[in-house]
N, C-alpha and C positions, 0 to 999 in steps of 0.2 A: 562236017564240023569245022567252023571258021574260029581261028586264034584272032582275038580281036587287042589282044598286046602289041601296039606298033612298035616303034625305035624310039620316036621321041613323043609320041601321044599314046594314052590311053583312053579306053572307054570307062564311063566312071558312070555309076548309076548311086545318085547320092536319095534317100528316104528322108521323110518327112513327115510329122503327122498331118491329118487329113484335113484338107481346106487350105492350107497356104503353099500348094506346090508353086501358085503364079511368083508370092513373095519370093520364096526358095530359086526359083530360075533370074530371077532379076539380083538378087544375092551373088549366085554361083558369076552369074557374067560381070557384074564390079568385082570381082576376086580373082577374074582372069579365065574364068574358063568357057568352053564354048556350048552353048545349052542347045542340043539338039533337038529334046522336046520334051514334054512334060506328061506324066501318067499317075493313077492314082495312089496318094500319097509317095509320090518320089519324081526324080526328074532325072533323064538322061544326057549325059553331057561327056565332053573327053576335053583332056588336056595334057600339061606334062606332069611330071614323080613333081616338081614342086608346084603347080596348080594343086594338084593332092591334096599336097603336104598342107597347101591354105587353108583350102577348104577346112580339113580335118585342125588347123588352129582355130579360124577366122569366120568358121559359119556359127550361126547361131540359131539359124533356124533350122539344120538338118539333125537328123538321129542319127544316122550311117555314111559312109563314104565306101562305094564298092569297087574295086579293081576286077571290072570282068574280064575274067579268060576266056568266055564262051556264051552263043546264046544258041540255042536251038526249038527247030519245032519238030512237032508231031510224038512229044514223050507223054508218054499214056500209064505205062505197065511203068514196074519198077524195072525189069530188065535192060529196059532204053535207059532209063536215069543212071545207074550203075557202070553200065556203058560210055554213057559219056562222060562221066567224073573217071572214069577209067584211062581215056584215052588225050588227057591231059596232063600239061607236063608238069607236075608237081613238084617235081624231084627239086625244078629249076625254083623253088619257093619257100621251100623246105629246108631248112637247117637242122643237122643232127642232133640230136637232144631234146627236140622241139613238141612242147606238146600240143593236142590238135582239139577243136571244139566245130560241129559241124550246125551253123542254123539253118533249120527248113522252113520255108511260109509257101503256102497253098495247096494245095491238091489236084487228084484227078480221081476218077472215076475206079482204078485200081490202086491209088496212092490215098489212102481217106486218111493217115494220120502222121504230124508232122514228127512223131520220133520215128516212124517206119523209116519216112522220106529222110534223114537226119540219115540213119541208119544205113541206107540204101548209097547215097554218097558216100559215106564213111566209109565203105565196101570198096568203093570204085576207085577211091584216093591211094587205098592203103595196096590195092592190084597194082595202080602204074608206081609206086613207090617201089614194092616190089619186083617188076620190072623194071627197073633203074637200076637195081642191086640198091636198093633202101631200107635199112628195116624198119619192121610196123611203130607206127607213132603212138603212146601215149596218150592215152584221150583224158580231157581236164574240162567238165562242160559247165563249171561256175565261170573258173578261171584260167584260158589255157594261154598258150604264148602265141598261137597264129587260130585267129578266126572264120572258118569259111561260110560265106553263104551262099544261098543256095533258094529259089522262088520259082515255082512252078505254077503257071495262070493258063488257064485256055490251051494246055499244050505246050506252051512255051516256057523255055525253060533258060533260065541263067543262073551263070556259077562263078565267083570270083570269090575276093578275097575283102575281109574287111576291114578295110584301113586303118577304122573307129577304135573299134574292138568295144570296149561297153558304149555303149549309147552316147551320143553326143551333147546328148540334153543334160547327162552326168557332171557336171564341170566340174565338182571337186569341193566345190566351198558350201554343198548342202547337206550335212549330216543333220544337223535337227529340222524335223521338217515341221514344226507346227501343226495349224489344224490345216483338213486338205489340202494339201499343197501343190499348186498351179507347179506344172513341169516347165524346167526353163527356156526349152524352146517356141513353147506355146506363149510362154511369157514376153519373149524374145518378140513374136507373130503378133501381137497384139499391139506392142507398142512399136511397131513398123507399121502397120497399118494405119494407125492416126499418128503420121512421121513423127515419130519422136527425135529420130536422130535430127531432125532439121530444125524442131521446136528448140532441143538441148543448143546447139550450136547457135542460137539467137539470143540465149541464157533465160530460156523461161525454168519454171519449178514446176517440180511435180509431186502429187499428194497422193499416196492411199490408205483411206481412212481404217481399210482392213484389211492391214499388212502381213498378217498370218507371220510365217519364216520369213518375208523380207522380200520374195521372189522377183517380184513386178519392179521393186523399188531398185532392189540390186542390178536387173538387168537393165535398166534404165540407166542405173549411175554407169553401169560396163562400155554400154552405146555412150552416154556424152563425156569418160574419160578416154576414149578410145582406146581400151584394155580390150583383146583380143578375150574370148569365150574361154578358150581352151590353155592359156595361158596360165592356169591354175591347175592343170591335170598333171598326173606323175607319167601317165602312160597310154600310149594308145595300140593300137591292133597291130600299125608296120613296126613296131620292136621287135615284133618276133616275125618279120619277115625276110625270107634270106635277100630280096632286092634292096632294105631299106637301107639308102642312103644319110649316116648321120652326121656327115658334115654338113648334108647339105638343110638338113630339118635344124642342126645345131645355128646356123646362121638365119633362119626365119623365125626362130623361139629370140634368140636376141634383138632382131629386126621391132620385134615386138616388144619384147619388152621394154627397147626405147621409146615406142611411139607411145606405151603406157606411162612410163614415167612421163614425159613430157604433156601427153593429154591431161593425165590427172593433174600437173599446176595450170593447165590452160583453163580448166575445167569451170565453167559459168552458171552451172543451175545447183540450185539446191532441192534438194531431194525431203522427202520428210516422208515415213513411217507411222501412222496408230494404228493400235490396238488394244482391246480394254482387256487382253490375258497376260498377263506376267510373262510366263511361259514363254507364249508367243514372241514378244518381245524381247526374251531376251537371245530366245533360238535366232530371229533377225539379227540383231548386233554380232553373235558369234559368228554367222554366214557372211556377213560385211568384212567381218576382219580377215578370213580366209576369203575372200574374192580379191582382199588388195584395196577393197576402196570403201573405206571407213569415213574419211572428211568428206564428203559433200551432200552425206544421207544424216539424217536425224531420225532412228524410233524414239518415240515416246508412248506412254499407256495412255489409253484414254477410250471413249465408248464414241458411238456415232452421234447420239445424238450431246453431245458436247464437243464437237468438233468446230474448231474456231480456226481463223485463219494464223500462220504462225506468226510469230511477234516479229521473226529475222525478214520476214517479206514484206515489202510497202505494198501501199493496196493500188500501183501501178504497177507491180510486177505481171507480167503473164502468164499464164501455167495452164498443167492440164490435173486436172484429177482422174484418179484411172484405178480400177477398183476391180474384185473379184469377190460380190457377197455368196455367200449359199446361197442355193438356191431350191431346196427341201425336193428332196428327191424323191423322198417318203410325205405322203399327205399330211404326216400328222407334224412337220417340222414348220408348217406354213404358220401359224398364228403369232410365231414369234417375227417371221420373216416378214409379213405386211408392213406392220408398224415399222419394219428396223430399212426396208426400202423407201416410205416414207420419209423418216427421218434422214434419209440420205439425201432423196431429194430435196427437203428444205431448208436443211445445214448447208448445203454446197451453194447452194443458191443463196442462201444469205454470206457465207462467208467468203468466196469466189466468184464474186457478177465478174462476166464479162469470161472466165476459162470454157472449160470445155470438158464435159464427164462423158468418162467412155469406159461404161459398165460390162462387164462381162457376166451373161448369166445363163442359162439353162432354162432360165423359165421369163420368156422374154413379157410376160403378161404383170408381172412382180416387180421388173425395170419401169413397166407405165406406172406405177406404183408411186413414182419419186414425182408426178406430178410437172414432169417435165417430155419433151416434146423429143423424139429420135431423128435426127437429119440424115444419121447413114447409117444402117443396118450391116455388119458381117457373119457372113456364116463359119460357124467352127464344129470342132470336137473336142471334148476332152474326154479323153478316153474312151467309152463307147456312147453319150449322154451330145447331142444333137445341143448348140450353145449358140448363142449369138452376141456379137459384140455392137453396143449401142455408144451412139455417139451423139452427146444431145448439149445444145447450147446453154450456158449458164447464161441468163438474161444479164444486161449490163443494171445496177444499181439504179433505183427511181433518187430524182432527186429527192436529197434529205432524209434518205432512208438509211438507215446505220451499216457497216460494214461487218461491223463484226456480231456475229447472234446474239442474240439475248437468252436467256435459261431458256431448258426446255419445257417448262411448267406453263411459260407465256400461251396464251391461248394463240397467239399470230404462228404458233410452232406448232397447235395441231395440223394435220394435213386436213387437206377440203375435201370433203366427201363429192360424188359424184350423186346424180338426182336419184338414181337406184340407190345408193347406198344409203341416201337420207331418208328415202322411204322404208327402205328393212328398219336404220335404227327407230322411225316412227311408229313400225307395229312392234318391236320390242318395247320400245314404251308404253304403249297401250297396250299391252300383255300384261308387263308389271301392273301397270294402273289397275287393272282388272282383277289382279288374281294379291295385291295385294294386303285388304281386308281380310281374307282367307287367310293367305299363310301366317299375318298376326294372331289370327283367334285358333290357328291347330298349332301354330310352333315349328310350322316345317319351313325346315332349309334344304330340305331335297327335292326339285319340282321340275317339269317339261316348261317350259315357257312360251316356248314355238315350235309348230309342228306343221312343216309346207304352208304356213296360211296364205303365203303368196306363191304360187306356182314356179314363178319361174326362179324363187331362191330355194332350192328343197332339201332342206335341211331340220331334222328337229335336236333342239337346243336343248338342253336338259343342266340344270344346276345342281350345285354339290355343293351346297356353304360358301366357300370363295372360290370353287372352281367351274368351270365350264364343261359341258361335254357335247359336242359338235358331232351330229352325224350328218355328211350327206347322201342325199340317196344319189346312187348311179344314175346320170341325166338319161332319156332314151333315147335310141338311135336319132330319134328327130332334131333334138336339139343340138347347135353347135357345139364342139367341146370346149373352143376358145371362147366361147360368152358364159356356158355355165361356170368355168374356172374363175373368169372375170367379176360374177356374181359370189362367187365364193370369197373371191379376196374380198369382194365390195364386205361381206359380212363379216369377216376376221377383223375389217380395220374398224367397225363399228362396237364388234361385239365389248370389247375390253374399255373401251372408252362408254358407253352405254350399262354397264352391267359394273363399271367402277374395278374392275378386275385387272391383274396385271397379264399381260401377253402369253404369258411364257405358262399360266397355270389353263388358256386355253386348249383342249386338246380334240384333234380331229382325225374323225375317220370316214372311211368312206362304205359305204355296204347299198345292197340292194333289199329290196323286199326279202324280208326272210324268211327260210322254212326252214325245223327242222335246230340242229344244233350247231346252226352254220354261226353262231352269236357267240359259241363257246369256241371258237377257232382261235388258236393266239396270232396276235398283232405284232408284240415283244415281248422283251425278256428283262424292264427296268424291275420288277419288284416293289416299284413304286405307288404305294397305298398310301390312305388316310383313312382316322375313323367321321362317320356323320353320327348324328342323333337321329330317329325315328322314334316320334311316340317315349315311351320308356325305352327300345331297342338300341345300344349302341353296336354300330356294324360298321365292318373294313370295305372300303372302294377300293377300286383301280380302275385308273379312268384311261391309262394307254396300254393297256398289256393285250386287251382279248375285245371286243368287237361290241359286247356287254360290261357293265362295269362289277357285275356282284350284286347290284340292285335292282329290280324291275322295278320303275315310280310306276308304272301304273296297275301294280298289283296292292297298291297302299292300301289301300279300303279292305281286300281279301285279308291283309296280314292282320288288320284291325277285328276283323269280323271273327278270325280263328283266336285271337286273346282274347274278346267276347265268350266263345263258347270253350275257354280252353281250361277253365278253372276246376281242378281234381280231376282232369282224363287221362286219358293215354292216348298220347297222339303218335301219329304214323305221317312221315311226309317222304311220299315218293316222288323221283324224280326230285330231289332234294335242291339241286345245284348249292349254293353255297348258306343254303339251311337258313335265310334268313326269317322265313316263314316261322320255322323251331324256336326261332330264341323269340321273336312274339307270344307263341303257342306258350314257349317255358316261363315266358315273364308276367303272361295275366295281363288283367289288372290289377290297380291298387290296392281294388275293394275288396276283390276274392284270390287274387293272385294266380298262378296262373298250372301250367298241367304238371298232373304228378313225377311222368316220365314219358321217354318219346323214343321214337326208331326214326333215323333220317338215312334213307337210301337213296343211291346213286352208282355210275358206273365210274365216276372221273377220279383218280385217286386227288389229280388237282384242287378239285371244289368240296371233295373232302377235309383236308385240310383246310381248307379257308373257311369250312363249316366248325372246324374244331377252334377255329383263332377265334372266330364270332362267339361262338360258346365261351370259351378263354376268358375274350371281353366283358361277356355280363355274367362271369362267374357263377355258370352253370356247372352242376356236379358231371363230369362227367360220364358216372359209374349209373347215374340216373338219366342222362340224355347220350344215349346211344348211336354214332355215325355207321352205317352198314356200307357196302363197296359189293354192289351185286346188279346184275341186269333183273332192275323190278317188276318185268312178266315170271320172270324164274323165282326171285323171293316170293311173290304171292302165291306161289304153285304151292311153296314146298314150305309155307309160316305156319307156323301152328297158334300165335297169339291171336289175342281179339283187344280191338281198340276201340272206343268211345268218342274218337273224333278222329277223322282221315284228310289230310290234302293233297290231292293229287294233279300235278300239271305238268304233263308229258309234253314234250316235242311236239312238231306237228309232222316230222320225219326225223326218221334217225336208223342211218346202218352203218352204227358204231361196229368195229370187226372187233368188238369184245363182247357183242352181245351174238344170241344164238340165231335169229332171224331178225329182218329189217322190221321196223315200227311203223305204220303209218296210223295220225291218230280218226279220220274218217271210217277210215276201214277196221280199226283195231280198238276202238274206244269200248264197244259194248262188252269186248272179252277181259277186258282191263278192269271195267265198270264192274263186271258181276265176281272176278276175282277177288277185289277190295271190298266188297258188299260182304263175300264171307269171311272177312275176316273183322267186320264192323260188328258192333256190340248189336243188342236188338232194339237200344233209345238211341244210337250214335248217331252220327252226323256224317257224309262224306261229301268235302267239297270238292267237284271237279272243275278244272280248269284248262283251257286250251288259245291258242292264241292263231289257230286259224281263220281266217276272216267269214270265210263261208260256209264255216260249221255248222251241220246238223246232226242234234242227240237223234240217236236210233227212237221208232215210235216202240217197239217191245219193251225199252226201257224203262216208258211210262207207263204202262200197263204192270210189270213186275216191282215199280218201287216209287216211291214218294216223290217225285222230282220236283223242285221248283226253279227256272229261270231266273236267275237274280241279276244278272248282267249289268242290268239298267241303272243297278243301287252301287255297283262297285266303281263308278268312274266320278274322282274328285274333278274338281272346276278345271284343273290343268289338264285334263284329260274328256274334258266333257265335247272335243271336237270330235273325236275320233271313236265314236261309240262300237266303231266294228274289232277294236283292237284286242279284245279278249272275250270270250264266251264264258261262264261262270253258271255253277249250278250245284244247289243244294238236293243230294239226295240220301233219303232214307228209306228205310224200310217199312212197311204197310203194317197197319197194325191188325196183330191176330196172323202175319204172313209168317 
């Protein structure tokens, strides 16, 4: 065991988040210390108690500041770890009254979790304390007064004390944090990476159009008033250290805070904040006033694509724009995110020739989006999410070309499609073109549009009155994933501008070929519906919660064919999902109206209820249109009614663990078939239906009952590509059978 505490140096292992340990060691060595070498997310270095003391004011890119007492190898078992938190002099660190908090990060092979490891040193501290003649410390693991840490990788093992004590990236001046809020040492990383500290001191400006809490802005204005990071904090980790020297930290807090005073009047650039949420905006100003540097930042509200240059800036000024949009983490956040990258790229570029955008995002395919060119790429993290920071020149102004934008209604403010994208919007054109004679003479506003017709965009599009519904299918292992994503943007930025719709009512999911009741899976939990018209049928969608929306479009024709034959029956709809089949069946027609009374079973209590809203809707009697909640192999076993029109459209798998055995419909159809048959009248009708591609009705089937094929009649124009997407068949019973 080696004490690695000198006299007048110590060993200092200061942490970082992941990707800017090089920034961090070029930091640590302008602040005075000596950078021994760098490892992942941290960097080893030694200096003296006030190199420390800096760091723990004056860095800004680190999270920790460790005072190691120890490193060792070969700790495996917990016995070794114990051991050596044991045979450390704590005593010499420890102040009577002091309460203790132990952090663990990593493992081994007998150490698998970090409150064990936590625990295990806690053991070994509170031994040699005791051998001191110490008594046992007080443990406080929100908030204690002396912090220990403690990292165990490959064996190796270190233990010190931490200087920080909460996180470094904490300054103090960020209680509201807006919407996702960029951590201030990442923030801090960012804007050292495209020198801002050198840009400020030249007195250029700096803009981000989506300021969230202020983060980017504030640490910016921190760097060019030369206000120290931590100069805002009440307290760090050596307060409760028995070594910590407070004269000597009392005369480096003042050091600073002269140089902040004096930086803030020197101070040269103007800073500027938007953001189109109130909120947001004004949780930034609050965070400005607690960081100390309120005059040389401006938020104001405002959206992206109204971003104009400020009025206080002459259009010689030079600046950077520097930004952190979402970046939809979830597939379905994207159709608002095309358009709003877009619009970033061609506001900054109109309103900024000649600066320089240095976007931060998550999804670096979204940043090509802005229609502008990347000169330096950096790699980051934000928190576990793989990020990169682009940096891409705003072109210098064409002569005679205006500086400041014009509305963003101007056609010169759409973005330029790409040749792939101009071709998807030209087959949704010619889709429309095609299919819109039809939807004028039926009345329908709920229709497929596109369905793969180009290969390599493979998505079917599906409308809903004014909204969109986006599926893509899972590209296959062959295909790139950065070209199909690419394709996918290409069609988010067309769809809303082609289809007249606004962004944000686009919504996207993504699914594979489906089998089975992988369509009923939920997505979310917005509760966000609308009703459409069908025919006479009004019905409730959801078009982001579940994978399907509540509506199958291409069973339109089926729903039409069962209010055809549904005048004075009694209908039965198994496998019910959200009954919209029922409220057809209960509505008729005009002429004859429609069935007397119905049974709608299912297993989901979910699509029961949104079978009772649909009924609700078209003010159907309840007491006469019946919802059941049963596994429909089991109800047919044990029904005792008889019904004059049946529809039945089972899964094509399902082993739901609320039903008694798995369903498969190839295998299980004829036992399904002949259970519903008895319970059909002896004129009835039962329509079966399955949406397996490669269906085939059993031949005993056709031999015991009337079957007809009808497939071929049930697919309207928008559906007329994909003749394999439903199987469909009228069957009765034989007459004199």
């Amino acid at each position: 065991m080696t004490d690695l505490q000198l006299a007048d140096s110590h060993h200092l292992f200061v942490t970082c988040p992941w990707g800017i340990e090089g920034l961090l060691a070029d930091e640590l060595s302008a602040l005075g210390a000596r950078v021994d070498k760098t490892t992942v997310a941290g960097v080893h270095a030694s200096g003296s108690l006030e190199v420390a003391y800096r760091l723990c004011l004056w860095s800004r890119l680190a999270n920790r500041v460790v005072l190691c007492l120890a490193r060792e190898e070969g700790i495996e078992h917990p016995e070794q770890l114990a051991a050596c938190a044991a045979v450390l002099p704590w005593a010499q660190h420890w102040r009577p009254g002091t309460t203790l908090a132990v952090d663990f990060h990593g493992q081994s092979e007998h150490i698998r979790h970090t409150r064990f490891g936590a625990q295990t040193v806690k053991d070994g501290v509170v031994e040699a304390l005791r051998a001191a003649g110490v008594g046992r410390p007080d443990i406080a693991p929100k908030a204690p007064d002396l912090r220990l840490y403690a990292h165990l990788h490959r064996g190796r093992l270190t233990l010190g004390i931490d200087l920080a004590g909460e996180s470094l990236h904490k300054r103090g001046y960020r209680r509201e944090l807006g919407h996702a809020p960029l951590k201030e040492n990442l923030a801090a990383a960012l804007l050292m990476r495209v020198d801002w500290p050198t840009r400020a001191k030249a007195g250029e400006a700096l803009v981000d159009p989506l300021c969230g809490a202020g983060t980017l802005v504030i640490e910016a204005a921190l760097m060019a008033a030369d206000v120290a990071p931590g100069l805002a904090r009440e307290r760090f980790g050596f307060h409760g250290w028995a070594g910590h020297d407070a004269a000597l930290w009392a005369e480096l807090k003042r050091e600073a805070e002269a140089r902040a005073s004096i930086g803030r009047k020197r101070c040269k650039s103007a800073l500027f904040g938007f953001d189109q949420s109130p909120p947001a905006i004004a949780a930034a100003q609050a965070n400005a006033m607690r960081a100390g540097i309120p005059a040389p930042i401006t938020f104001s509200g405002g959206a992206v694509n109204q971003l104009t240059r400020p009025a206080a800036l002459s259009e010689e000024t030079p600046g950077l724009v520097i930004t952190n949009p979402p970046y939809g983490e979830r597939i379905g956040e994207l159709p608002e995110l095309v358009p709003l990258y877009a619009a970033i790229g061609e506001r900054c570029r109109r309103a900024f020739p000649g600066w320089t955008l240095a976007l931060f995002t998550g999804n670096p395919d979204l940043g090509h989006r802005t229609g502008l060119r990347a000169v330096k790429q950096y790699a980051f993290k934000n928190g576990p999410l793989d990020c990169k920071l682009l940096l891409m020149p705003l072109p210098q102004a064409e002569p005679g070309e205006p500086q400041t934008p014009r509305t963003s209604t101007e056609a010169d403010d759409v973005p330029r499609r790409s040749e792939g994208a101009q071709m998807f919007a030209n087959r949704l054109e010619k889709n429309r073109k095609r299919l819109k004679k039809w939807l004028k003479q039926r009345g329908e506003s709920c229709y497929r549009l596109y369905d793969a017709d180009m290969p390599e965009y493979a998505l079917a599009i599906d409308v809903y009155a004014e909204r969109v519904h986006v599926q893509e299918y899972a590209p296959p292992k062959t295909v790139n994933a950065a070209q199909a994503q690419r394709r996918l943007h290409d069609a988010l930025q067309v769809i809303p501008e082609v289809l007249g719709v606004r962004p944000e009512h686009v919504y996207v999911k993504q699914r594979e070929r489906q089998s089975g009741r992988a369509q009923y899976q939920k997505q979310a939990a917005s509760g966000e519906r609308f009703e459409v018209r069908e025919g006479r049928a009004r019905l409730w969608v959801n078009l982001r919660d579940y994978l399907d929306t509540g509506l199958f479009l291409d069973h339109r024709p089926v729903r039409r064919l069962l209010a055809e034959l549904a005048p004075g029956a009694r209908f039965l709809n198994l496998f019910c999902y959200t009954a919209t089949a029922t409220v057809h069946a209960a509505l008729g027609t005009e002429q004859q109206g429609g069935a007397s009374d119905s049974v709608s079973v299912d297993l989901s209590n979910t699509y029961l209820e949104w079978a009772r809203d649909n009924f609700a809707l078209n003010r159907l009697d309840p007491s006469r249109h019946r919802v059941v909640r049963d596994d429909c192999l089991r109800w047919l076993e044990t029904a005792g009614s008889e019904f004059d029109l049946i529809f039945m459209d089972p899964p094509t798998f399902s082993n739901s663990k609320k039903m008694d055995t798995t369903l498969d419909i190839q295998r299980d159809h004829g036992r399904l078939i002949r259970l519903a048959m008895a319970r059909l009248a002896t004129d009835g009708t039962l329509v079966f239906s399955n949406n397996q591609r490669k269906f085939v009705l059993d031949d005993d089937l056709a031999a015991a009952y009337a079957v007809e094929d009808i497939s071929a009649k049930t697919f309207d124009p928008d559906f007329a590509r994909r003749p394999d997407i439903h199987h469909v068949f009228t069957i009765r019973h034989r007459e004199g059978a």
